[in-house]
C-alpha positions in Angstrom: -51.7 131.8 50.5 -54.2 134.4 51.3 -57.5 132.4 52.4 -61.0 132.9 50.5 -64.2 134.1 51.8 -67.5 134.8 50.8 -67.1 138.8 50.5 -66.3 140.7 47.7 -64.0 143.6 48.2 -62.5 146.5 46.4 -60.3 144.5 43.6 -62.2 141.6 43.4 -62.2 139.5 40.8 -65.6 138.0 40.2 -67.7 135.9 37.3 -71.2 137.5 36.2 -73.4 134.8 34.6 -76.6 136.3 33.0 -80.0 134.2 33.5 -80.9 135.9 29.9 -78.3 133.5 27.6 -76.9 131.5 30.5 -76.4 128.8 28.2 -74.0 131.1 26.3 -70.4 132.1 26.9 -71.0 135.2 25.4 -73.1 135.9 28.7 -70.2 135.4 31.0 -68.1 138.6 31.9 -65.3 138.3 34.8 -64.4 141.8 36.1 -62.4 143.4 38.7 -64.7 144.7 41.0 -64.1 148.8 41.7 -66.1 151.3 43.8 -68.2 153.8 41.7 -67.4 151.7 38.2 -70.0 150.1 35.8 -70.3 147.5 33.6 -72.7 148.6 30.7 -73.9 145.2 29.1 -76.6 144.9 26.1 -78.8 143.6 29.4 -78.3 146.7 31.1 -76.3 148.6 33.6 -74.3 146.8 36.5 -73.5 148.6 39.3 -70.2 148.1 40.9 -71.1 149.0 44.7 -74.1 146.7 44.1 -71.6 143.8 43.8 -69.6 145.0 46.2 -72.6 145.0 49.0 -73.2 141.5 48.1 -71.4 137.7 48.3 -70.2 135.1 46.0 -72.9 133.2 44.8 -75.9 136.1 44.7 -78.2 136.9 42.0 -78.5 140.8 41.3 -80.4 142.5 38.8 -79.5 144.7 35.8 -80.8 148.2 34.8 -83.2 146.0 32.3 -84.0 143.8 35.0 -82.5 141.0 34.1 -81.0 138.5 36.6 -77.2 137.7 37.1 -75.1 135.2 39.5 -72.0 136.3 40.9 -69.4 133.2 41.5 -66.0 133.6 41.9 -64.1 132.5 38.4 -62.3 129.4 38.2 -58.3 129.6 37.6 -59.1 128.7 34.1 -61.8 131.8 33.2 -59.5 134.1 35.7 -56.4 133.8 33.6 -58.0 134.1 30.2 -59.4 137.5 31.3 -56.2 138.4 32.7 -54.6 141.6 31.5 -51.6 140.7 29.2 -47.6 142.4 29.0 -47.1 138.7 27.1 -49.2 136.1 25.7 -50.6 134.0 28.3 -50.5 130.1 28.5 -53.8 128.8 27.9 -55.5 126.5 30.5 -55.5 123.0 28.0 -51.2 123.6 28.1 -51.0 124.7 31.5 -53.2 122.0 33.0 -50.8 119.5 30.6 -48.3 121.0 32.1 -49.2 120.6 35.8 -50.0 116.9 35.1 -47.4 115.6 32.7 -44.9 117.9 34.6 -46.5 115.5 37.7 -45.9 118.9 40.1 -47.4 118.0 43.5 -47.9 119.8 47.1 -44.6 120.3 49.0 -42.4 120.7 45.4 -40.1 123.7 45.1 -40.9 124.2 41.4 -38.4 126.9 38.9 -39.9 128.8 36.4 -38.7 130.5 33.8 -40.5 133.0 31.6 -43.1 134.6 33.9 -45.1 136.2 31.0 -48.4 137.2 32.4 -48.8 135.1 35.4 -51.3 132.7 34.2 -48.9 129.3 34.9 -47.8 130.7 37.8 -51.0 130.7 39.3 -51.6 127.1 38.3 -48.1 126.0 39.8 -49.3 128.0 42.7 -52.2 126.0 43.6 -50.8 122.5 42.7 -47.8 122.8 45.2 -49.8 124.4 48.0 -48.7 126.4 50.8 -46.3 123.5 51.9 -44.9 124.0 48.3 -42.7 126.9 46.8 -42.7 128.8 43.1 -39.5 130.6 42.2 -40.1 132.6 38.8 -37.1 134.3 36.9 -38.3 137.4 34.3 -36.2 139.6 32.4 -38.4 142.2 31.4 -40.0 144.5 34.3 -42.9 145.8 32.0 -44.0 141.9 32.1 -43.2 141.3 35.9 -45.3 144.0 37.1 -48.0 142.9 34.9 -47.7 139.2 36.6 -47.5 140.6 39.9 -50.8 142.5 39.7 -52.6 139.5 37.9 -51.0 137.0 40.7 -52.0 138.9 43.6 -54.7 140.0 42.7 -56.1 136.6 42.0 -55.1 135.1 45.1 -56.1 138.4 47.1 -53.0 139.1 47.9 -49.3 138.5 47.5 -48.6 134.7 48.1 -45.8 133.8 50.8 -44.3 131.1 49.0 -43.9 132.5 45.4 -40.8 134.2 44.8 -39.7 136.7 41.8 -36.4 137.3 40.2 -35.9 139.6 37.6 -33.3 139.6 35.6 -31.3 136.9 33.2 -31.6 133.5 34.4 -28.2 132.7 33.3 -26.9 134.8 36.7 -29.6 133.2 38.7 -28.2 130.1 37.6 -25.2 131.0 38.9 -25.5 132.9 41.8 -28.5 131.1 43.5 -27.3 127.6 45.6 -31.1 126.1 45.4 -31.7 123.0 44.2 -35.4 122.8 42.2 -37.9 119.6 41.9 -39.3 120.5 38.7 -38.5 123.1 35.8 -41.0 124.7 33.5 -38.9 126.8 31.0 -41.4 129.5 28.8 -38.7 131.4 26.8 -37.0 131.5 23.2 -33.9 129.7 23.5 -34.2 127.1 26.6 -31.7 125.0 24.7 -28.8 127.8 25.6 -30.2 126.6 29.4 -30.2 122.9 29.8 -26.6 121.9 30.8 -26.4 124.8 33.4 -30.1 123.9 34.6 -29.2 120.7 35.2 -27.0 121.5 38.0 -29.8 122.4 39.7 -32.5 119.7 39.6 -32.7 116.6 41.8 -32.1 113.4 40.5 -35.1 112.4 38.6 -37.0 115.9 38.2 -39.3 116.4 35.6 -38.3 119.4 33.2 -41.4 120.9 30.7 -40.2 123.4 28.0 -43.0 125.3 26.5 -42.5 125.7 22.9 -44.6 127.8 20.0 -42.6 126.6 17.0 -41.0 124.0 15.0 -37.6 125.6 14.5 -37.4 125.5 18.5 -38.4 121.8 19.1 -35.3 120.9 16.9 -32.8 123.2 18.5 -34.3 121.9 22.0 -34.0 118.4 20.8 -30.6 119.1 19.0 -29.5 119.8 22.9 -30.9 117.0 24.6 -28.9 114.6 21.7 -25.5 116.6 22.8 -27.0 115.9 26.9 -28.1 112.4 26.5 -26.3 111.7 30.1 -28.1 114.2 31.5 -32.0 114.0 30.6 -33.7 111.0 29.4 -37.8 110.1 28.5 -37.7 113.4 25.9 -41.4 113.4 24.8 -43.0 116.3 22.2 -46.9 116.7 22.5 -49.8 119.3 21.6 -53.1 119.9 23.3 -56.2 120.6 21.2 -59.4 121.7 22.7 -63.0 122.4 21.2 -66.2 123.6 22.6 -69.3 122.0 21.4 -72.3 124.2 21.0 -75.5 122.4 23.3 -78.2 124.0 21.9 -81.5 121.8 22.0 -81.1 119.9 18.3 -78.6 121.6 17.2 -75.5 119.7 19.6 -72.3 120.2 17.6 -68.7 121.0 17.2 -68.4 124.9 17.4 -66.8 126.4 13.7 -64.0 127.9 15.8 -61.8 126.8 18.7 -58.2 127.4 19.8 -56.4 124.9 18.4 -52.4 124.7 18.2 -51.0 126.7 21.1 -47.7 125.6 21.5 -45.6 122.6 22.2 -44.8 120.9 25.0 -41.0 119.0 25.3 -40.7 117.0 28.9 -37.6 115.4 30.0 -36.1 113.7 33.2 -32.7 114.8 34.6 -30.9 111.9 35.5 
């Protein structure tokens, strides 16, 4: 993978946190940094070559004055501002998905459903450079969506993620790999799971990413008729909520994303 420096370059993706409501998500904005652009904030004016003339960590001024941090975002607050072809998965599922998944440096992990790159760019970073990401995407409008996202949050096209567009049924059967792990995103991985299985290692972990009911009991429908095949079939949902930290009034915020999707893990045995 690309390696990170202090410099921010045309492209960049970088976190402004203003000194005015710092205690505020609402005065956090993550932008793509462009020559000759501006941000136009109810603080003031932002400058674009002004960021660009300065380093990660720096505190600029606005229009108005007021001060502002630059930090590079984390993975999390990168892919929630990423721009979207397809719903992205959120960082509670993705980083449930990285752990209960147990994907580690060195794996060559398959994914299915690319969307908008945001789990890509978490299985990315877990396997490392040692480690490899094979996506499969069927619709180009989403793939070149994900591509842009992807490299432009590692700053550049990573050497170990590969792309395959088109249905994964012929990648299936025309590609000879054998995968660690399997994340399946898509609407019918149940039509999947006996070819897929072909393909795993004895003892791989396989997560399906799931939005509805209706799904979960085709999926689980499948893994009844495969019951040689997988094993250790577990359903779970993440739910995260922000509380507000705000001197005497500390409490649970009124809103919060909630129910997500599902996720279904299984061992192929």
């Amino acid at each position: 993978m690309p390696q990170l420096t202090n410099n921010i370059e045309d492209g960049s993706m970088v976190q402004l946190i203003f000194d005015a409501d710092r205690a505020k998500f609402a005065g956090i904005k993550t932008i793509n940094v462009r020559p000759g652009k501006v941000l136009n904030t109810h603080h003031g004016r932002v400058e674009h070559d002004d960021i660009l003339h300065a380093e990660f960590g720096d505190t600029l001024q606005t229009s108005k004055g007021v001060d502002f941090r630059i930090l590079r975002p984390t993975i999390a607050e990168a892919t929630l501002s990423f721009p979207r072809g397809a719903a992205i998965i959120y960082p509670k599922d993705a980083a449930q998905i990285v752990q209960f998944g147990d994907i580690y440096a060195g794996q060559a992990v398959l994914e299915c459903g690319l969307g908008s790159g945001a789990l890509t760019c978490n299985l990315l970073r877990a396997v490392g450079e040692t480690g490899s990401v094979t996506s499969i995407e069927r619709r180009d409008d989403f793939a070149k969506t994900a591509i842009s996202n992807i490299d432009n949050f590692f700053g550049g096209h990573p050497e170990n993620w590969r792309l395959f567009e088109g249905e994964f049924s012929d990648f299936l059967s025309s590609n000879p790999e054998v995968f660690d792990r399997a994340i399946l995103d898509m609407l019918d991985p149940w039509e999947y799971l006996e070819p897929l299985h072909a393909k795993l290692v004895r003892g791989a972990v396989i997560v399906i990413y799931l939005t509805t009911v209706p799904q979960i009991l085709s999926v689980s429908k499948k893994f009844e008729e495969l019951e040689d095949k997988y094993i250790n079939i577990e359903c779970t949902e993440t739910i995260r909520r922000r509380w507000v930290l705000n001197e005497l009034s500390i409490r649970p915020e009124h809103q919060g994303i909630l129910h997500s999707g599902f996720i279904l893990t299984a061992r192929a045995v």
